[in-house]
C-alpha positions as CSV (number, residue, x, y, z in Angstrom):
1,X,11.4,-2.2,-17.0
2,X,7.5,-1.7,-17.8
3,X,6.6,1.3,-15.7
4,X,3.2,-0.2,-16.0
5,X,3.7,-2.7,-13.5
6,X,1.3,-0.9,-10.3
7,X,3.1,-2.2,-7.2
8,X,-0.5,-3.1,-5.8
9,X,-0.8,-6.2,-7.3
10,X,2.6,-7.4,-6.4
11,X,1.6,-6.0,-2.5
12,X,-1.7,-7.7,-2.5
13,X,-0.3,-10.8,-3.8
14,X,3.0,-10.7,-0.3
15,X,-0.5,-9.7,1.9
16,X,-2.9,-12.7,1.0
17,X,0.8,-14.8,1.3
18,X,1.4,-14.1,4.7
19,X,-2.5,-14.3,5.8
20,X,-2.1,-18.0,4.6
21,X,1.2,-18.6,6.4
22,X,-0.1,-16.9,9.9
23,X,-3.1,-19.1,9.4
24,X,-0.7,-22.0,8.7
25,X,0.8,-21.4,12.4
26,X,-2.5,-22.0,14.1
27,X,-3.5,-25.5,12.4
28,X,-1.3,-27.7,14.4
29,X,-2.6,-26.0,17.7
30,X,-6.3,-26.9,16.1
31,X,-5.4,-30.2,15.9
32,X,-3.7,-30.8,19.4
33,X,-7.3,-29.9,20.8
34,X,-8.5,-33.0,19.5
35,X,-5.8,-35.5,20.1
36,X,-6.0,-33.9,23.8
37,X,-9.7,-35.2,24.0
38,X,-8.8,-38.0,22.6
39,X,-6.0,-38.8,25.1
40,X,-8.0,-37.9,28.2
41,X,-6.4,-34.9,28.7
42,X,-9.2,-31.7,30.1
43,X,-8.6,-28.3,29.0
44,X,-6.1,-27.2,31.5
45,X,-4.0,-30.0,30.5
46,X,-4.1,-28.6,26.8
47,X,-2.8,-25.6,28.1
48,X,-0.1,-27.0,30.4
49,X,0.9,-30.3,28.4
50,X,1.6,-28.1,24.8
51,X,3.0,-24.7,26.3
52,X,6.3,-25.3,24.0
53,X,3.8,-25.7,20.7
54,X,1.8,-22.2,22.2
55,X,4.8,-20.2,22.4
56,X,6.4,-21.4,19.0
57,X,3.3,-20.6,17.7
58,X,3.4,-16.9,19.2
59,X,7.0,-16.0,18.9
60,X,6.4,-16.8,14.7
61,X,3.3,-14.9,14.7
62,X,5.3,-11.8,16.1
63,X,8.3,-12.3,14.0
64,X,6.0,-12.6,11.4
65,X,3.8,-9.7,11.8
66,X,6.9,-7.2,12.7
67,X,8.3,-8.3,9.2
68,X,5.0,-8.2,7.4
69,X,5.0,-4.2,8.9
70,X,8.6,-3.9,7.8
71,X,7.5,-4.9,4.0
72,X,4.5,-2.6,4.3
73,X,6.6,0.3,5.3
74,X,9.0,-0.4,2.7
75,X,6.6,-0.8,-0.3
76,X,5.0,2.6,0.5
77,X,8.1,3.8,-1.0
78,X,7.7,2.5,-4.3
79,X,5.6,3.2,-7.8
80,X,6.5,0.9,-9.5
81,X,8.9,-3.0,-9.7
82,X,11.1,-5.0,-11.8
83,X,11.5,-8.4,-12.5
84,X,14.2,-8.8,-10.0
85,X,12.6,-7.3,-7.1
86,X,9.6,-9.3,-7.8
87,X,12.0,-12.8,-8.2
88,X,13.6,-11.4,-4.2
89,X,9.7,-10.7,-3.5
90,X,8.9,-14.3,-3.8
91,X,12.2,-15.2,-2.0
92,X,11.2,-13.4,1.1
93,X,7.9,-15.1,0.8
94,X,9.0,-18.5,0.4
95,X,11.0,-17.6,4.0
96,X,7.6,-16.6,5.2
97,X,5.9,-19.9,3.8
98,X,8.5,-21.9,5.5
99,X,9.1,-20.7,8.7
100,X,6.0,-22.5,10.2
101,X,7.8,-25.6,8.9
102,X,10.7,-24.9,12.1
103,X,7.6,-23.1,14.2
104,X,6.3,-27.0,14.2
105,X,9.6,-28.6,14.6
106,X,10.5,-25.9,17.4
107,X,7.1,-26.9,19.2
108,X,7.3,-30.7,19.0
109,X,11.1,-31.4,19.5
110,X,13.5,-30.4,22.6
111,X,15.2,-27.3,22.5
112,X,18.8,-27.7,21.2
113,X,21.5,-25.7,19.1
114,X,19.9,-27.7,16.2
115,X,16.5,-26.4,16.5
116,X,17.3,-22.8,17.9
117,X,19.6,-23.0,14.7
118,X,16.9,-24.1,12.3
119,X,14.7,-21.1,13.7
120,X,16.9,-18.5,13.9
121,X,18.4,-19.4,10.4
122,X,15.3,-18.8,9.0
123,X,14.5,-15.4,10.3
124,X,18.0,-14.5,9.1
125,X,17.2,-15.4,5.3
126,X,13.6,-13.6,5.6
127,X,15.6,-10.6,7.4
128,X,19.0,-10.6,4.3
129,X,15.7,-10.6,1.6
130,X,14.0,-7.8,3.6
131,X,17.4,-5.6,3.7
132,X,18.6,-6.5,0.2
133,X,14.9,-5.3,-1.0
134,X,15.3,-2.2,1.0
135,X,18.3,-1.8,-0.6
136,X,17.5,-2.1,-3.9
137,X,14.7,0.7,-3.8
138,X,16.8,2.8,-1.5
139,X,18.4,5.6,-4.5
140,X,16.9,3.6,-7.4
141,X,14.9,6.4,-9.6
142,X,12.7,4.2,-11.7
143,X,11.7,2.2,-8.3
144,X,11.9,4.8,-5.9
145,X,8.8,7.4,-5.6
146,X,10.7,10.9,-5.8
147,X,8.3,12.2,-3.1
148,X,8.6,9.6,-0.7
149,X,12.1,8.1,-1.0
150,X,13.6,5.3,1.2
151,X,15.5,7.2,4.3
152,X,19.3,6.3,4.4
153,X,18.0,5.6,8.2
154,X,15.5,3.2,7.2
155,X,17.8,0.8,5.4
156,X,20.2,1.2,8.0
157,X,17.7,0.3,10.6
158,X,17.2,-2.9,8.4
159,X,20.5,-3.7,7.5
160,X,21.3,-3.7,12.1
161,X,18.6,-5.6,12.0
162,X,20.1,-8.5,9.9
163,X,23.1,-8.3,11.0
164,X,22.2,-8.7,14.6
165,X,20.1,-11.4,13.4
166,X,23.7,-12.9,12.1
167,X,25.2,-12.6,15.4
168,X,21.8,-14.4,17.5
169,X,22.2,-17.3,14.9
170,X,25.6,-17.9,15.3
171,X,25.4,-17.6,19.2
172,X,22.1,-20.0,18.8
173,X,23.9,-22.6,16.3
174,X,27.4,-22.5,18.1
175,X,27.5,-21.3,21.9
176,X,25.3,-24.1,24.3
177,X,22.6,-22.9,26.0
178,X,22.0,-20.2,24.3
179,X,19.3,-21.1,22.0
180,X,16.2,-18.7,21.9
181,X,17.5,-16.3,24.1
182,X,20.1,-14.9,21.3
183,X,16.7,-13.9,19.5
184,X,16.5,-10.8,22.1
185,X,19.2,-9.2,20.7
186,X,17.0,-7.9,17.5
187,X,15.4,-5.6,20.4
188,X,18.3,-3.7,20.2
189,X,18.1,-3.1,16.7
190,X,16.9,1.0,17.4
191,X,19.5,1.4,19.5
192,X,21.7,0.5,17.1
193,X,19.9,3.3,14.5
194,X,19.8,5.5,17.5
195,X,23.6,5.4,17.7
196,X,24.4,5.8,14.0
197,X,22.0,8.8,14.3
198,X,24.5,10.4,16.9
199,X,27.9,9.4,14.9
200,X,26.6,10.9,12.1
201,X,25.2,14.5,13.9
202,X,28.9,14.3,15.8
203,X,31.0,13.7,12.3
């Protein structure tokens, strides 16, 4: 590993990334404007006719941003990065480039296990690169800065986070009905931390 390799430039690179890929979200909505007008429709109509394409658009832009933070958080930690992390780097960012690919599908097509499936699948890859980054700093000397290591809390709170992303894909995929609504179990992804933090003051 070159120790020269300044984890800026690789962080720099993930932030103008996901600027590009939250811009990305908003073009369709730019261009239902337009097609509105040119059906007749008046502004309330924009609104009311293309709710499904607004809240797509929203929901990415939050799961996006919370895992954008989650990066941030977890670069602090390092000085400097390897070939492999930089290969999972781009991984994670090819999962950030694509999701407004299913964002679009989600927001033009009926809701079924196929696109709730799509979506959540996604988000499941971009959360198994996030964890499996967080786990390669997490103890690794020549990655990790001594000063600010990564918190044996902090990669568990990402790896409950996956694998409750796990469970809301399979309940979106299999069980009817369910669809977005198995997304709400990643708010319980603290209490999960939460509770490890009391099994392990108890043991």
């Amino acid at each position: 590993m070159s120790k020269t390799r300044n984890p800026d430039r690789l962080v720099l690179f993930s932030d103008a990334v996901v600027a590009i890929a939250i811009t990305l979200l908003i073009l369709p909505l730019v261009e239902v404007v337009t097609e509105s007008k040119a059906d007749g429709l008046d502004a309330p109509e924009v609104i009311t006719e293309h709710w499904p394409q607004l809240f797509s658009f929203l929901l990415s832009f939050v799961v996006i941003a919370n895992f954008w933070l989650g990066h941030h958080r977890v670069f602090e930690h390092v000085r400097a990065y390897t070939s492999p992390m930089m290969r999972l780097n781009l991984a994670w960012l090819l999962t950030i480039v694509f999701l407004p690919f299913p964002t679009e599908i989600v927001g033009t097509y009926e809701s079924d296990q196929f696109t709730a499936g799509l979506y959540t699948g996604t988000i499941l890859v971009l959360s198994i690169c996030q964890s499996a980054l967080t786990w390669m700093i997490h103890g690794h000397a020549e990655l990790e800065n001594p000063d600010n290591p990564v918190g044996t809390r902090e990669l568990v709170g990402s790896l409950a986070l996956t694998g409750l992303t796990l469970i809301a894909f399979l309940l979106a995929t299999l069980v009817p009905g369910v669809k977005f609504y198995a997304l709400l179990l990643l708010i319980l992804s603290p209490v999960v931390v939460r509770v490890w933090d009391l099994v392990r003051k108890v043991s």
